[in-house]
Each structure stands twice: as C-alpha cells, then as structure tokens.
C-alpha positions, -999 to 999 in steps of 0.1 A, spaced: -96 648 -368 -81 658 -401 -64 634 -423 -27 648 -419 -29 642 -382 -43 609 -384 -16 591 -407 15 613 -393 32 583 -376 20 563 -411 54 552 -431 35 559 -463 50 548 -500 28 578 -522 0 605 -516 -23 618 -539 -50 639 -528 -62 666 -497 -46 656 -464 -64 689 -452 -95 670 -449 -120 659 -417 -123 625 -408 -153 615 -391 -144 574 -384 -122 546 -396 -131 512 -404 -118 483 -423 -150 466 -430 -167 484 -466 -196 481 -454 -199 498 -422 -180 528 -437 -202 562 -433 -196 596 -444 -164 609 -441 -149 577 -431 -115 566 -438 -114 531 -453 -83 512 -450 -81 484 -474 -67 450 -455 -64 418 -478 -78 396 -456 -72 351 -453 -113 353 -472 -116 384 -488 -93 413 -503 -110 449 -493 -92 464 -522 -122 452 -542 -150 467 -520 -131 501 -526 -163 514 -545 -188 498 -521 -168 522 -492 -166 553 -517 -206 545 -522 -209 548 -484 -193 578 -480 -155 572 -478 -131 600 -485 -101 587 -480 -86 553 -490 -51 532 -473 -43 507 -498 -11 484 -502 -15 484 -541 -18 510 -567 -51 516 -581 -72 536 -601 -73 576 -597 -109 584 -579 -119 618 -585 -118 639 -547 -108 608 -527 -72 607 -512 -54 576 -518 -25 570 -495 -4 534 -504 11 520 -473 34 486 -473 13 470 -448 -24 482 -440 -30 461 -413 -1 476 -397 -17 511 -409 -49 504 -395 -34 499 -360 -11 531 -364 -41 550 -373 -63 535 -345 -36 547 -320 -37 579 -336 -74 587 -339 -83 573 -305 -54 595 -290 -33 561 -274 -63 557 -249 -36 522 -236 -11 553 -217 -44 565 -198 -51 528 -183 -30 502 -166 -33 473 -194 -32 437 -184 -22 413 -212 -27 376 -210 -14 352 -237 -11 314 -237 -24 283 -254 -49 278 -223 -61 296 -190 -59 333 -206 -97 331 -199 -100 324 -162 -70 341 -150 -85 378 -170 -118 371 -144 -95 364 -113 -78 390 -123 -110 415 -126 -122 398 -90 -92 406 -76 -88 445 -91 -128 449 -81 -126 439 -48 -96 462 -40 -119 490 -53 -103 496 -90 -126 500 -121 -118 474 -140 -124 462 -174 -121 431 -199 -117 421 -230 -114 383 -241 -130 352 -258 -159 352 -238 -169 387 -234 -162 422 -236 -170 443 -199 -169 478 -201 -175 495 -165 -214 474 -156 -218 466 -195 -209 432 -209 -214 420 -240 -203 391 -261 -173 387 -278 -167 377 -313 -129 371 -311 -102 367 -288 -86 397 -296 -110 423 -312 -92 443 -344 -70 468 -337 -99 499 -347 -127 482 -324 -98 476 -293 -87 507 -295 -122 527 -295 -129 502 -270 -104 510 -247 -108 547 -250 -145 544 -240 -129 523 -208 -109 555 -203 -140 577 -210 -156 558 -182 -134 563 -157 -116 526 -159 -81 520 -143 -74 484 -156 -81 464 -182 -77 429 -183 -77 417 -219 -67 385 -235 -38 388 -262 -36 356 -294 -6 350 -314 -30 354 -340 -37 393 -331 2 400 -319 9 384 -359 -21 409 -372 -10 436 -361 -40 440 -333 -27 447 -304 5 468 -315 5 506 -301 -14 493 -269 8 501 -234 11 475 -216 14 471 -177 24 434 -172 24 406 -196 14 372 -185 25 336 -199 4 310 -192 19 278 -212 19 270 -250 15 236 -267 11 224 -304 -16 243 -317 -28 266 -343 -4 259 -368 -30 267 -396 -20 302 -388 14 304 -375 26 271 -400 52 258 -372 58 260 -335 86 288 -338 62 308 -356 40 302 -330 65 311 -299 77 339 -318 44 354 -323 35 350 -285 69 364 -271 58 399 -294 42 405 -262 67 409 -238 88 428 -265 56 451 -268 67 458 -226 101 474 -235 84 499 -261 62 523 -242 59 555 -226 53 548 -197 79 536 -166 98 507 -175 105 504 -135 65 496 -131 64 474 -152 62 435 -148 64 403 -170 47 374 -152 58 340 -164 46 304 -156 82 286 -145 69 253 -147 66 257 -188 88 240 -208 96 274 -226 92 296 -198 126 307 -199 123 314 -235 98 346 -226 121 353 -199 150 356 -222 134 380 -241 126 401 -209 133 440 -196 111 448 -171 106 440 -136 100 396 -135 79 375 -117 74 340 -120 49 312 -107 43 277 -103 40 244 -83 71 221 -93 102 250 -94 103 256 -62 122 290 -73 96 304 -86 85 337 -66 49 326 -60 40 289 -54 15 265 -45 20 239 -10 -6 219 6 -26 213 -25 -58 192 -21 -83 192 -52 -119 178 -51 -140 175 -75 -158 211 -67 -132 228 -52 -96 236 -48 -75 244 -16 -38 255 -13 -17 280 4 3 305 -19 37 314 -8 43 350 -22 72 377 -16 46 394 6 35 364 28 15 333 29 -23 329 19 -45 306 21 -71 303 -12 -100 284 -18 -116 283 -50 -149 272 -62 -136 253 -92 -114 222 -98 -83 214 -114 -44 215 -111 -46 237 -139 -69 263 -124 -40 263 -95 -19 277 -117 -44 304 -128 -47 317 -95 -11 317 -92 -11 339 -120 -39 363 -107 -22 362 -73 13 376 -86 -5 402 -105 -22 413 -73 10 410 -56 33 433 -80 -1 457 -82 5 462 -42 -31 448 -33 -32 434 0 -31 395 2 -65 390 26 -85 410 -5 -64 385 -23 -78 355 -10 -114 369 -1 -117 380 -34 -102 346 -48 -131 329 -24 -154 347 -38 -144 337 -76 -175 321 -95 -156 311 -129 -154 326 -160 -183 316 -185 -183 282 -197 -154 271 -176 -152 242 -159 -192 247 -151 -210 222 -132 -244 217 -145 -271 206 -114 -307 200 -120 -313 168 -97 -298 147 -118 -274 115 -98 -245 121 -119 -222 147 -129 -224 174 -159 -198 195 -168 -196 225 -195 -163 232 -204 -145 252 -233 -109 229 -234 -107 230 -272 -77 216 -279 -56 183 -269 -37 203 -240 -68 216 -223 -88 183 -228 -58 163 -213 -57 193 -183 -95 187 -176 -100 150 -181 -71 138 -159 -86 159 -130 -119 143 -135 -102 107 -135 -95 116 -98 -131 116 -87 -147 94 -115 -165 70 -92 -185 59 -124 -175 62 -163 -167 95 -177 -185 101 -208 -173 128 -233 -189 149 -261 -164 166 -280 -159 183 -316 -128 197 -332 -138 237 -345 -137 238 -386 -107 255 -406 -83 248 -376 -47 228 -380 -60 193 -385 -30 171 -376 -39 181 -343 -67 163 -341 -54 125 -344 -38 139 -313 -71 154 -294 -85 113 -304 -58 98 -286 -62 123 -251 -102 113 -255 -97 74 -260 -67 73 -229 -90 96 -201 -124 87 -212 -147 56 -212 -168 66 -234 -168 92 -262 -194 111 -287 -179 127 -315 -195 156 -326 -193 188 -347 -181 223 -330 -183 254 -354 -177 231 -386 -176 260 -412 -163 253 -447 -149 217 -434 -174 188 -437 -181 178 -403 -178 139 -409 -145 142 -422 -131 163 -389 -151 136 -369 -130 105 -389 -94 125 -381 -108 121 -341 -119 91 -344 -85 76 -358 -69 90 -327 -96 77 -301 -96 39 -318 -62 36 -309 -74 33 -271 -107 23 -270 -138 8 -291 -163 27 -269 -174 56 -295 -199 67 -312 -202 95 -342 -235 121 -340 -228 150 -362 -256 170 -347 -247 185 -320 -276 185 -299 -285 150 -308 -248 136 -293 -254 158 -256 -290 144 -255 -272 105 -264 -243 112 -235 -267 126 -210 -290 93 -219 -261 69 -215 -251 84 -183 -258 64 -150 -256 70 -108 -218 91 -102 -210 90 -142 -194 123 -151 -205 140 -184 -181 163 -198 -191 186 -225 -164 204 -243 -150 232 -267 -180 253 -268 -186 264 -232 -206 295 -233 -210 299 -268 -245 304 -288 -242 299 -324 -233 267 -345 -214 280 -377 -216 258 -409 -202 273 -441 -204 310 -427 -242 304 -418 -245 306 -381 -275 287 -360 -281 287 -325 -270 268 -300 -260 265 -270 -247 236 -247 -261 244 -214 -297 251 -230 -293 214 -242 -289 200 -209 -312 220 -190 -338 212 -218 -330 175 -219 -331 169 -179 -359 199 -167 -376 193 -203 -378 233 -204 
C-alpha cells in the first residue's frame, strides 16, 4: 500500500520526504521491522523507540512516525505526529482495510470474568453454527488455531492483522477481551464494535490509571467506542451488569440498544432464580425477554452466575435460540486456568485458579467456604510492577477466607519478591498466624499440597494457565498444574 494512503486519516504536524512510496508492513517493535516497513516510533513505560530509529532504518525501514523532531535521514520519509500510539492504531485501521466492519466484534471489559464469559460466549456462537473467534488473556483462537496470548489486549498492529486474518477465514464473531490499559493506549480504537459488555470494576491497577476515575473513565471508552461506527447503531447493544455499584455509570454514557443482568435488581432484563451452587457445579434458571431456561454449568461460584448471565444476554440480543443456549451452556468446560479442579486420586480438593487480585480472590474463596468440610489452604503471589497498596488489601481477603496461607512469588519482575510477599503478609497477620513465606514458587504448591489432609481444599491462585515465571525480564518455566500433577502422580 503506498505511504499516502496509509497515513491519510493521520493528523500529521510536518512531512518530509516521498509519500509516493510502497509499504510492505508496519511495526512498532525496531527489531522486527523488514524491508520496506514503516516504523512508528512509540515512547514506551521501558523503552523510547525514537532511539532504535537506526536499528529499524538498518532493517530496512523507509519510512519513520515520530512525535519528536529528529535528524534529516537521507531517502527515509519522516512524518511527526502528536501522538504515535494513536498513529499506530490509525495506520493499522488503514493498512488492514478496518477488517472490525467485516465481523460482528464482541468486547468484554471488567476487573474480573472478561475471561470466562469470551469462552461462553464462543460456546454459545459455535454451537448455533457461527465461526467464531477470540482474543484474550489466555489465548488467541483463530478459526481451529489457538495459540497463547501474551497480553490481554494484543497492540493495536498485531489486533488488527489479527482480525483481518479472522475475516480472511471466513469468521463472523469475535469475542475478544478489552483492558483499560489498551482503551488508554490506544489499542483497541478504530475497531467496530457489536456489543460492549461490563462485568464489574474494583480498586485495581492504579499503577497505570493513578486513581479510580482514571480507571472508570478508561473502561467506559468502550461503550463511547459503540456510538462511533459505521455500522447500525439500531444493532447494536451495550450489556451491563446491574448489580455493580457503577453500573449505571456505563449506562449513563449509553446510545445503543441496552441490556442489563444480574441476580439482586430484580429489574434487570435477564436474571438468575432458583440458584443452588455446589462445589462442582452450578444450577439456576435464567429469566430472559425471550423465556425461561434452565442452565447447568460445570463450574462453581456465584460469580460464574453472573458470567453466564452475561453470555446468555449476548445470545439473547444475537437472536440464538435459548435450548442452544442452555445445551451449549451444559456443555461449557471452562476457560483455561479457571476455577480448574485438579483430580489425580488424591482425598482432598485442588483447585487452579487465575483470581489475581483482592476482588477475584474474595469471589473464589467465599464460595469455597461453602463446601470446606476441612481447612482451605491457599498459595498465592501478588504479580511484580503492579499497584502495591493493593496488596495489604489481597493479605486481609487471604487471612479472613483461608485457614492457612503460603505466600509466594507470581511474575516478580523488577520487584524483589520478599518485599511484595512482606506487603501480603501485613494484610494476612491481621487475621491469622497461620502463614508461611516460600519465595519459590514450586517449593510453596509442593508445601500446601503436603500440608493438605482428607476434604482440605487447596486453592492455587493468580497464575492459572500460565507457563513462564518472569524475574527481572528473564522468563523461566513454570507452570502450576505441572507442579501438582508432578507432586501427586510423581510424573
């Protein structure tokens, strides 16, 4: 595509150079640029990509975005932008050809649950015979292909090439999971959007957004995204969980088509009666526009209720009928690392779950309290480079709904592991003496799975399904199910 096209939408500061040239790829990384690549230089939280300018000319780049002026290059086209991450998603668009206006996009954002409800949701499309892919924290599926996912929210370059290969393959919906961290970056901005979905929000991730308005402001860009498209406003839908606190604050910002969910406001449009949850499985019947149904899910938790909710209004608006609703919801084997029950003979309980922070901890350890016949022990670590006040708080959830913790490390990074262990502990002390501090992660599953007796629960949270250990930017394997399995099979 030649350079003139690509940055025509661009609101560019100063040119110098060809425009009248072919670009063969964009990327924002210097060293994945190839020949006849665009580079577009994003000054990033580590590392400022106006200084690998000559690594990417090196590579082969032709053309350069920058924010800031620099240096005249001899044949290289410099354009200056106020913003590149906001270029690079404008030039993404662009490049890709909006591949979002060819697909009915599903986007998901939330403090917890965006995970789960993006697999009901992709149950639920399958099963009514749409093509459906997904994009999230666990993994990326495109058409039969899955791989894993590095982020959230991939950058906007990779999304969008991502999602025009979805179109290339003949894919009708995408479910994806949208941060506030990638609707601040820029990420996600030129995707179309079907329906937006709000799960809940608590007090988290304040080492990016500083405070909570920050925080609810970056998450309600989503919705706003809805009323900016090309496509019918009168198909599409926000989907919004009453029972939140700030529900009504996404719905204030609403104008499309609404839909809301939950168990307590009875005014919601789709609820939940005759709830009964055991430790293995939920049962309920959903009470929807379009009728009743009954759902039974093969996973625990009030929370997860409120998931299927979710799934089931998408399902509902999307005109699916409401027995491939429930047979698809029967069918539902979790999404990777959640709320995974570990069995190898053994008389008590294991359980692999990703709960992270204080909200999803509480959410999963109060539902265990309900069928702890024995103690439930915890292994738990706080992820490095994250908002630390947090974590007095995460302490104090541990010490109330567990009787016995091991604090360990969870993708440390720069931070020393000890000293995000001490900010737990000073939270769990408040409630209980029955602790004990194993840095390595391994070692503290191995020291929980030995402590455990007949009907003890062992909950193992944060990592879920992930594979790698990351200590100051040097990643090592691991992986918590591997440790189990390893620890009880001895294989």
């Amino acid at each position: 595509m030649k350079l003139k096209e690509i940055i025509k939408n661009l609101r560019v500061k100063e040119i110098s150079g060809n425009l009248n040239i072919d670009i063969q790829g964009i990327y924002h990384d210097s060293r994945k640029i190839k020949n006849n690549f665009l580079f577009v230089c994003i000054k990033g939280f580590i590392q400022d990509g106006h200084l690998f300018i000559k690594n990417a000319i090196e590579n082969g780049a032709i053309a350069l975005i920058v924010e800031r002026k620099i240096k005249y290059v001899e044949d290289i086209t410099v354009i200056r932008v106020k913003d590149s991450r906001e270029a690079l998603a404008i030039v993404a668009n662009q490049y890709f050809n909006h591949p979002s206006r060819e697909l009915k996009l599903l986007g998901i954002t939330g403090t917890n649950g965006k995970t789960t409800i993006t697999y009901m949701l992709r149950c639920i499309l399958e099963s009514a015979g749409y093509k459906t892919g997904l994009l999230g924290t666990a993994e990326n599926i495109i058409g039969d292909n899955a791989s894993l996912s590095k982020m959230t929210t991939m950058e906007s370059i990779d999304l969008q090439k991502t999602l025009r290969e979805m179109v290339d393959q003949k894919n009708q919906y995408v479910a994806m999971e949208v941060s506030s961290h990638a609707l601040d970056l820029f990420r996600v901005d030129g995707c179309d959007f079907d329906i937006a979905i709000f799960t809940n929000i608590s007090r988290e991730h304040f080492e990016i957004h500083k405070n909570f308005e920050n925080y609810i402001n970056a998450k309600k860009k989503l919705f706003l995204r809805l009323n900016k498209s090309r496509k019918a406003l009168k198909n599409k839908f926000a989907i919004i969980n009453l029972d939140e606190e700030y529900g009504r604050d996404f719905i204030a910002v609403n104008q499309v088509n609404l839909m809301t969910y939950g168990i307590r406001e009875k005014d919601a449009d789709v609820t939940a009666a005759n709830i009964h949850i055991e430790l293995e499985r939920i049962l309920f019947t959903a009470k929807t526009p379009k009728g009743d149904l009954k759902i039974e899910l093969k996973i625990s938790g009030r929370y997860n209720i409120y998931n299927a909710l979710a799934a089931i209004a998408v399902g509902i608006v999307q005109n699916i009928p409401l027995n491939k609703i429930s047979k698809s919801l029967e069918n539902f084997q979790g999404a990777p690392g959640r709320y995974k029950l570990l069995k190898y003979g053994q008389n008590y309980t294991v359980i692999i779950d990703f709960a992270h922070n204080y909200h999803g901890l509480g959410n999963i350890l109060q539902n265990l309290r309900l069928f702890a016949k024995g103690r439930i022990i915890t292994v738990f670590g706080h992820g490095g480079e994250k908002y630390h006040q947090v974590r007095e708080t995460i302490g104090e959830v541990l010490g109330r709904f567990s009787d016995e913790i091991v604090i360990t490390a969870d993708n440390p990074k720069s931070e020393n592991p000890l000293d995000i262990a001490g900010e737990i502990e000073n939270g769990v002390k408040k409630y209980t003496s029955e602790y004990k501090i194993i840095i390595d992660r391994a070692k503290a599953i191995n020291y929980a799975l030995e402590r455990a007796n007949k009907d003890d629960i062992v909950l193992i949270a944060g990592k879920g399904p992930e594979t790698e250990q990351i200590f100051h930017h040097q990643a090592i394997h691991h992986n918590d199910e591997e440790v189990v399995r390893k620890k009880i099979l001895g294989k």
